[in-house]
KEMAR-181824 format. One line per field, with one value per residue (C-alpha): residue number from 1; x, y, z. Coordinates in steps of 0.001 Angstrom, whole numbers, padded with zeros to 6 digits. Layout:
BEGIN
nukol (NUM;...)
xx (X;...)
yy (Y;...)
zz (Z;...)
This chain:
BEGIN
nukol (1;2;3;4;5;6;7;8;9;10;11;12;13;14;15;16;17;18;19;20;21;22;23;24;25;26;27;28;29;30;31;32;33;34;35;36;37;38;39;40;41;42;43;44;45;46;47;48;49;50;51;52;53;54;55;56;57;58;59;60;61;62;63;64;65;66;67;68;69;70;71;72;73;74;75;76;77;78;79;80;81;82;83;84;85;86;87;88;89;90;91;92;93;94;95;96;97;98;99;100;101;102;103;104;105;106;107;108;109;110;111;112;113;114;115;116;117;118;119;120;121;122;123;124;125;126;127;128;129;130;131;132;133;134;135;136;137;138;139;140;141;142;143;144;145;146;147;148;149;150;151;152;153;154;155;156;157;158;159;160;161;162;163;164;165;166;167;168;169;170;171;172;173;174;175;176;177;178;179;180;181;182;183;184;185;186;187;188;189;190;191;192;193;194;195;196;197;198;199;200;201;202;203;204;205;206;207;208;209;210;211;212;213;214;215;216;217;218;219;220;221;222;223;224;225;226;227;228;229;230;231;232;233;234;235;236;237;238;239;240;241;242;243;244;245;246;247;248;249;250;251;252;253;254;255;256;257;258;259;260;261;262;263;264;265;266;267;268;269;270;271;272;273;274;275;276;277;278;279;280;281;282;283;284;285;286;287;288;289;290;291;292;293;294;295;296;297;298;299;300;301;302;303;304;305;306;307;308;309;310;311;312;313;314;315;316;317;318;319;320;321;322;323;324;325;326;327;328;329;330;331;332;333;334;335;336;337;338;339;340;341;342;343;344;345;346;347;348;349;350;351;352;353;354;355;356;357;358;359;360;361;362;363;364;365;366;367;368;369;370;371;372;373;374;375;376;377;378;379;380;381;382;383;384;385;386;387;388;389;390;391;392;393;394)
xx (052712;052277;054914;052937;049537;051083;052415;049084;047284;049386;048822;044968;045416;047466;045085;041567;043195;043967;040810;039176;040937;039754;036516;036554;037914;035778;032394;031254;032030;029254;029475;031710;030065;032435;031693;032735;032808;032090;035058;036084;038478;038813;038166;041755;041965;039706;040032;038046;037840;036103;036574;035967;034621;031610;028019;026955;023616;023171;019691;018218;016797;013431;011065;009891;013821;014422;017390;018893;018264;020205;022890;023232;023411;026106;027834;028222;029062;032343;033200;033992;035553;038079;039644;043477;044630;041763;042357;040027;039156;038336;036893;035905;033824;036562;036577;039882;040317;042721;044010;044229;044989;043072;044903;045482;041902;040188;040322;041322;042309;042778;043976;043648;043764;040245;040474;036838;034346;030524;027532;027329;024500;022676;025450;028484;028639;030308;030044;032843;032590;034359;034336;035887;037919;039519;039557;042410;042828;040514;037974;035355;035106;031786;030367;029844;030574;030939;029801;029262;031645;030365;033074;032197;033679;032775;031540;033936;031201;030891;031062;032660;033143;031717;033750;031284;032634;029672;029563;027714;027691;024938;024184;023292;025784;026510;030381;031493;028759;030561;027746;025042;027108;026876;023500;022626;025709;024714;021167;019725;019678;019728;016074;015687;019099;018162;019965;020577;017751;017325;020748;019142;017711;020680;023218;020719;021145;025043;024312;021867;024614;023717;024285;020674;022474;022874;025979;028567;030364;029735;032898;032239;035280;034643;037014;034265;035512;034572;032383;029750;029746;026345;024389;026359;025222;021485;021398;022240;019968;016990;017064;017829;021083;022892;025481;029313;031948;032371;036471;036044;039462;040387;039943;043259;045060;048054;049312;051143;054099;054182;054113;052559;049094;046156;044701;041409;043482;045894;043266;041162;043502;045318;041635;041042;044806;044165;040681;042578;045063;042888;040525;043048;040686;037934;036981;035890;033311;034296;031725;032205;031510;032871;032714;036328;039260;037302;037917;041876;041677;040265;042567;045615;043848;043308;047344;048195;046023;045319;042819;040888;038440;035214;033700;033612;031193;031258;027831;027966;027816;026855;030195;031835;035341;035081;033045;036234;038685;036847;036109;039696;040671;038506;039750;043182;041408;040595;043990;043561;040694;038281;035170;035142;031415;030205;026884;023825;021761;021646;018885;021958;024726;022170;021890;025482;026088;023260;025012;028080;026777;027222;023375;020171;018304;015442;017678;016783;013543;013565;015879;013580;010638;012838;013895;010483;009418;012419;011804;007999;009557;011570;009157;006720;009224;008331;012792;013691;014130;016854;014761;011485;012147;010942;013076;013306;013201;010101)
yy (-049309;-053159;-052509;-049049;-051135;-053820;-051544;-049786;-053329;-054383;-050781;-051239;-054672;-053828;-050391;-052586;-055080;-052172;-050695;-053911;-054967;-051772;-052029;-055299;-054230;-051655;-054311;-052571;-055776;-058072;-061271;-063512;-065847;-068599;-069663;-073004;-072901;-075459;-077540;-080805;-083563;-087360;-090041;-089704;-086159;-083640;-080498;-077475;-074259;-071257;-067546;-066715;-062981;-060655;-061449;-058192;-059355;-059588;-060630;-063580;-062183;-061879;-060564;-057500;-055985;-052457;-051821;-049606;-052855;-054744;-051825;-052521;-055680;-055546;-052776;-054927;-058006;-055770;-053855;-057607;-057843;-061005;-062561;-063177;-066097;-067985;-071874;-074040;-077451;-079645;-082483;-085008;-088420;-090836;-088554;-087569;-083653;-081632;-077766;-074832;-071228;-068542;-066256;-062629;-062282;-064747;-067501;-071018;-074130;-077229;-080424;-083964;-087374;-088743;-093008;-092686;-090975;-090697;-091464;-088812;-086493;-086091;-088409;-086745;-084386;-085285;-083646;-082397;-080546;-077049;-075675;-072849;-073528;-070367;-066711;-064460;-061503;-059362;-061246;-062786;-067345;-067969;-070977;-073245;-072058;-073959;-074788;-077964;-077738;-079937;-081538;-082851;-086156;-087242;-090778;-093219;-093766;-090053;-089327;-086047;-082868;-079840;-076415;-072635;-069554;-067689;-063971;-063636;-067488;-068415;-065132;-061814;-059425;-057100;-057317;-055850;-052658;-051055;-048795;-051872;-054117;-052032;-051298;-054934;-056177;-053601;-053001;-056661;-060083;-063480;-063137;-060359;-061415;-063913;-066639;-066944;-068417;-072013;-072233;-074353;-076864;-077147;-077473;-080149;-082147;-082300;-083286;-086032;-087460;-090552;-092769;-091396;-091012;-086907;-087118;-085270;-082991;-078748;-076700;-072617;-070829;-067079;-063716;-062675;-061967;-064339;-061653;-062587;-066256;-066223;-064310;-066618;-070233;-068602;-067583;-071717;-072744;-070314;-071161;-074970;-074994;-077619;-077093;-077202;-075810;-071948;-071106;-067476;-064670;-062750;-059371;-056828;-054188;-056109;-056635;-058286;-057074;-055473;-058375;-061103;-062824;-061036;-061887;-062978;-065288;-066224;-067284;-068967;-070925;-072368;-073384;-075270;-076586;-077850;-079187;-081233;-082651;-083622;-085731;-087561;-089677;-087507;-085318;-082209;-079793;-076516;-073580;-069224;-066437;-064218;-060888;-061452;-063882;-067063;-068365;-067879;-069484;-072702;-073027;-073143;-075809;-077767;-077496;-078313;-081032;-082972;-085319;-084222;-081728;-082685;-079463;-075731;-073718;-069865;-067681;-065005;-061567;-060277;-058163;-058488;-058670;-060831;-063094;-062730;-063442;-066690;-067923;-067215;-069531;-072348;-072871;-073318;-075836;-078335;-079251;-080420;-082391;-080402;-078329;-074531;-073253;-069559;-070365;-067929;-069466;-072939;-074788;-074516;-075857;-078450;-079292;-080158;-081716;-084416;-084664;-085901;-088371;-086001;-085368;-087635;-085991;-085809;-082696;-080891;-080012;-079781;-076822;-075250;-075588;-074245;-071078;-070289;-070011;-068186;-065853;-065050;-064607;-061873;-060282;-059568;-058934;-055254;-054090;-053219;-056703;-057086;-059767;-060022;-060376;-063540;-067373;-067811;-071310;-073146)
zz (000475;001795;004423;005512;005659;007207;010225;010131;010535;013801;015321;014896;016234;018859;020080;019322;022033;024842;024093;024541;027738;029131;028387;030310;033884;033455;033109;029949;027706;026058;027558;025646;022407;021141;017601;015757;011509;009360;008285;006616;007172;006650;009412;009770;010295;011806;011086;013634;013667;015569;016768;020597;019886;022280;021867;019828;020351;016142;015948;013392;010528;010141;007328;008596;009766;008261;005859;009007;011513;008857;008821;012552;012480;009768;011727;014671;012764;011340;015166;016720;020107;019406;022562;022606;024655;025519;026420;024702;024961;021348;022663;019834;020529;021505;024731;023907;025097;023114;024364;022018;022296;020658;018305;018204;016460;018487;016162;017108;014499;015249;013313;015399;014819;016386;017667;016774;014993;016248;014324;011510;011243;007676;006094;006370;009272;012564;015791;017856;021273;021753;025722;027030;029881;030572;029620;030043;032449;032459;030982;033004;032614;032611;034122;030781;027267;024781;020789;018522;015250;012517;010712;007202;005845;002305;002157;000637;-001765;-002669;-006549;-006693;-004638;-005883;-004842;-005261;-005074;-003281;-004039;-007645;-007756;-005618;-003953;-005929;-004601;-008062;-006817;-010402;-008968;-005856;-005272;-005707;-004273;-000594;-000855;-001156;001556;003799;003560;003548;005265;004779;004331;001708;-000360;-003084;-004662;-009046;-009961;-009989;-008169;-005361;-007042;-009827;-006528;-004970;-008427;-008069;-004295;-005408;-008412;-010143;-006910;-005593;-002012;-002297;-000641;-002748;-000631;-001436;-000323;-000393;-001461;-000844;-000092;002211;005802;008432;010448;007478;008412;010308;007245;005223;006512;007316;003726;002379;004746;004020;000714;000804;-000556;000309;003222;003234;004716;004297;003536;003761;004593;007776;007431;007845;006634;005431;001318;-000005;-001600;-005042;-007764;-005493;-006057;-005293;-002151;-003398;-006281;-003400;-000908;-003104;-004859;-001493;-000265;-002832;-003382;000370;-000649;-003652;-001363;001229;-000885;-003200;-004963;-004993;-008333;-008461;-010559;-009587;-009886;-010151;-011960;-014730;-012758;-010967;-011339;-011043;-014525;-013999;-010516;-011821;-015041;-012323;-010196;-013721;-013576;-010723;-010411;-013415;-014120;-010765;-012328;-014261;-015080;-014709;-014845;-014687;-014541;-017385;-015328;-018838;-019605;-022723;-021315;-018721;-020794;-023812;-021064;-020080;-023673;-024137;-020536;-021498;-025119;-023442;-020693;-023936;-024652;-020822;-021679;-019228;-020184;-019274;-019969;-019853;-018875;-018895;-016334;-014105;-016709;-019230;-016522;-015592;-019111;-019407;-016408;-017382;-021194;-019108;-016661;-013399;-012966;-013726;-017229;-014956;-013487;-016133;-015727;-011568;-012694;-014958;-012591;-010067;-012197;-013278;-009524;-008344;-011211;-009810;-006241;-007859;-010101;-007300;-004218;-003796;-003158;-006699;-007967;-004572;-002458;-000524;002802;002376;001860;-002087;-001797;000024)
């Protein structure tokens, strides 16, 4: 079956590219949109990334869309145009200028050692340039194209790193609900999709730490495609949460063989393997959910790198064998000497994380205050207890 899908996936690849290509000579193409990601690195290493795709013209979400605007929109975030072969030019602030390729799906990564980094924006972000200097055949160059990619670098002063899974974490996406779960993927934006309540606030806390500086590093670890990235970051910064680098997965056809790690498992646990490695001397509280494989995920980081994790905490998605399956994980986590907690809500994670020093006790009742409102914003949103087309947090 993986071997089918995977010859399936290059066939759709390799027809999506002709079909593309054709489209171009013919002058029927959007004009071309590159894109740069969020991404992380040290001021030794910077590490960029992007996707060169067509401008679908995917509007910014506003109150007052439609659920079949939003279907659109998410339509023509999924039919992307991706641009093989583009040269690129990464150039960061030491005026260096470094050439990269785009992949077969448009994407482009790059890894470079900077001679100097520039003044960093809101503490730990720092800017690099991304131009386009020359489309393949039959693509049209145009005259200047080009993006900003914000690279984040903790500050050597930073307490911990905090790592979220996204999906049922932060955003309500009823993943263990197929039938919910679309309706709410589909149908809304980053406007009328709200956050667990009190997640803002509670994530804002963990930011702050005890140094009063807010600036411990957030890394989103998520099996969402890339094509969501724009609702994605809109939806953080809507609702105030603090930003971080989205590691989400290409989309495709292709398994894995029979026996090998789940993708989702797979992809989250080498994102967060490379987060570990990167940051040496940096802890980590790492934060999911009980609905999917969250709770295993984070007792094999635990292994492979001990004494680097100060907490877990996993949202209770309020069924009885997930929630046996992660009371079961974290009993084994306390012969490692790190707390696994099931927790019902944010007020009781925030609770914890002041008991152990990671959050000031006056935490606590932000959170609360925080809950109560985003529990009002929900009561009285008018889409079935889904969102009100309005931001949650003000």
């Amino acid at each position: 079956m993986a071997s089918l899908l995977n010859k399936l996936n290059d066939w759709a690849e390799r027809a999506d590219d002709a079909l593309t290509r054709t489209r171009a000579r013919l002058g029927l193409l959007h004009p071309l949109q590159l894109l740069s990601y969020r991404s992380y690195g040290t001021p030794e290493r910077l590490y960029v990334k992007g996707r060169l795709l067509t401008d679908k013209g995917i509007s910014e979400a506003d109150p007052s869309d439609s659920r079949w605007h939003n279907l659109l929109n998410m339509y023509r975030r999924f039919d992307s145009n991706e641009i093989s072969g583009a040269q690129l030019s990464v150039v960061p602030a030491d005026g260096t200028d470094h050439t990269v390729v785009t992949d077969e799906e448009g994407y482009f990564t790059l890894n470079l050692a900077p001679q100097q980094l520039p003044e960093p924006v809101d503490y730990l972000w720092y800017p690099v340039d991304v131009l386009l200097r020359q489309a393949p055949a039959p693509f049209p160059t145009p005259p200047r194209l080009d993006t900003r990619a914000m690279v984040l670098i903790p500050p050597a002063d930073a307490e911990y790193g905090i790592i979220s899974d996204l999906d049922d974490t932060v955003i309500q996406t009823s993943a263990t609900d197929l039938l919910r779960m679309a309706r709410t993927v589909l149908l809304r934006n980053a406007r009328s999709r709200l956050p667990f309540k009190g997640v803002a606030e509670f994530y804002r806390q963990l930011q702050l730490g005890r140094n009063g500086k807010r600036n411990n590093p957030f890394f989103y670890v998520s099996s969402s495609p890339w094509n969501l990235y724009d609702l994605l970051e809109d939806f953080l910064n809507l609702n105030d949460i603090p930003p971080g680098p989205l590691l989400l997965r290409d989309m495709a056809l292709k398994r894995k063989e029979a026996g090998a790690t789940s993708e989702h498992h797979g992809h989250k646990l080498k994102e967060i393997d490379n987060l570990l490695l990167t940051y040496p001397k940096l802890p980590f509280v790492l934060i999911g959910d009980s609905g999917q494989e969250d709770a295993n995920i984070y007792r094999e980081v635990v292994r492979r790198h001990p004494g680097r994790v100060l907490a877990i905490y996993i949202r209770d998605v309020n069924l009885p064998d997930r929630s046996a399956m992660v009371t079961k994980v974290a009993e084994e986590l306390r012969g490692e000497q790190v707390e696994m907690l099931l927790v019902k809500d944010t007020v009781q994670a925030a609770h914890h994380a002041a008991s152990v020093g990671l959050v000031f006790q006056e935490a606590i009742p932000a959170v609360e205050q925080e809950k109560q409102k985003d529990e009002t914003a929900s009561e009285d949103d008018g889409l079935d207890g889904q969102g009100s087309g309005q931001p949650v947090m003000k």
